[in-house]
N, C-alpha and C positions, 0 to 999 in steps of 0.2 A: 504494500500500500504506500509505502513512503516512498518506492521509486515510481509512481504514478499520479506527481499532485494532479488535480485537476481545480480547475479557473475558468471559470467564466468565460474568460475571450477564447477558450478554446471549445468552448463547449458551443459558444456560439456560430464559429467559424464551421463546424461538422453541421451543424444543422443548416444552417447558409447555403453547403453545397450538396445536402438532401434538398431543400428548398430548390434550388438553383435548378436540379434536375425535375423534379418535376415541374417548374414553370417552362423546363425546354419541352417535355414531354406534351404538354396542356398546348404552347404554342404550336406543334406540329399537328399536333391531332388536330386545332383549330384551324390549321393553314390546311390541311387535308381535306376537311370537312366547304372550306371555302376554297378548292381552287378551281373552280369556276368565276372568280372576280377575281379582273385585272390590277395588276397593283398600280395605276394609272388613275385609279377609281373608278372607272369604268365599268358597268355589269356586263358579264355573258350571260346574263338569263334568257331562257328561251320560256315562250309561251306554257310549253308541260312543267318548267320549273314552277310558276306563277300558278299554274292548275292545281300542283302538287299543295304547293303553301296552302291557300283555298281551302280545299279537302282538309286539310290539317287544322285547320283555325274551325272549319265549321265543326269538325269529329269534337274536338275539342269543345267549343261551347254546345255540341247537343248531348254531348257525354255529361255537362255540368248541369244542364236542364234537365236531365235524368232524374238527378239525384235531389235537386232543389225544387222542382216541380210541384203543387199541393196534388193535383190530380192526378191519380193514376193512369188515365186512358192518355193523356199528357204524356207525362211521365213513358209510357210502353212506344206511342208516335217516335216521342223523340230518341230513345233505342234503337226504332227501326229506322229513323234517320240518321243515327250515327252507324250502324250496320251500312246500310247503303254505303255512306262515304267512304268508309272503310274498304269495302268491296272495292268502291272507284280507285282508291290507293291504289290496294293491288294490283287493280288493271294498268292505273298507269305503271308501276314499277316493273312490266312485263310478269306479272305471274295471275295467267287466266284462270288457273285451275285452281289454285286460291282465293279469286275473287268471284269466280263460282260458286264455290262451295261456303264462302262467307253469305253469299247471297243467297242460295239455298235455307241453308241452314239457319243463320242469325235471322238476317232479314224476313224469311219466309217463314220457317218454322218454327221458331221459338216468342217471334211475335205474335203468330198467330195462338201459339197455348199461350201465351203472357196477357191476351183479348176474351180468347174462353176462358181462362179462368177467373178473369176481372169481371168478365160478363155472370159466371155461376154465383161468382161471390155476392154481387152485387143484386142477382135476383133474390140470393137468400134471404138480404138483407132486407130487402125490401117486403119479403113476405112476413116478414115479421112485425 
C-alpha cells in the first residue's frame, strides 16, 4: 500500500481518458448515424428519409394516445393507428414480410379482439 499513494490528480486523469473514450465512441456512432449530412450543412435527405421521420413522430404520438386516452374505443383506434404506421416503417425499410404480418396480425387481428371485447364488456355493462 505504501508503494501505491494514490491522489486525486491521478485519479482524475484515469477517469478523463475513460471519459475521453467514450465521448470518441458517442461521437462516431453519432457521425454514423448522420452520414447522410454534408459537413457543409447541407442535407442529403431524400423524400423516404422525411417519410420515415413522419411514421416515426406519428407511431410515436398515437402510441402516447394509447395510453392517455379516457376512452377505450379511443384508446384501441389509436393502436390500430400506431400498428398501421408501424407496418409502413417496415415497408419502407424494405422488409415486406414484416410489414405484412405487423398488419395482419396487430393491425387486423388483435384490434379486432381489443373491439369485441370492448364491445362484450360494455354490453355487460350496460345490462346491468
Amino acid at each position: 500500500m505504501a508503494d501505491t499513494p494514490k491522489t486525486k490528480g491521478s485519479s482524475r486523469s484515469v477517469s478523463g481518458t475513460i471519459g475521453a473514450t467514450r465521448n470518441e465512441k458517442l461521437l462516431s456512432t453519432i457521425k454514423g448515424f448522420c452520414s447522410h449530412i454534408k459537413i457543409d450543412g447541407e442535407a442529403n435527405t431524400t423524400p423516404s428519409d422525411l417519410l420515415q421521420i413522419a411514421l416515426m413522430l406519428s407511431a410515436v404520438l398515437l402510441s402516447i394516445l394509447t395510453i392517455e386516452v379516457k376512452r377505450l374505443l379511443y384508446a384501441v383506434l389509436s393502436f390500430c393507428g400506431m400498428c398501421i404506421t408501424i407496418g409502413a416503417l417496415y415497408w419502407l425499410l424494405d422488409a415486406p414480410y414484416v410489414a405484412v404480418f405487423q398488419l395482419l396480425i396487430y393491425a387486423a387481428g388483435i384490434v379486432t379482439l381489443f373491439i369485441a371485447a370492448l364491445t362484450l364488456t360494455t354490453l355487460k355493462d350496460s345490462a346491468k
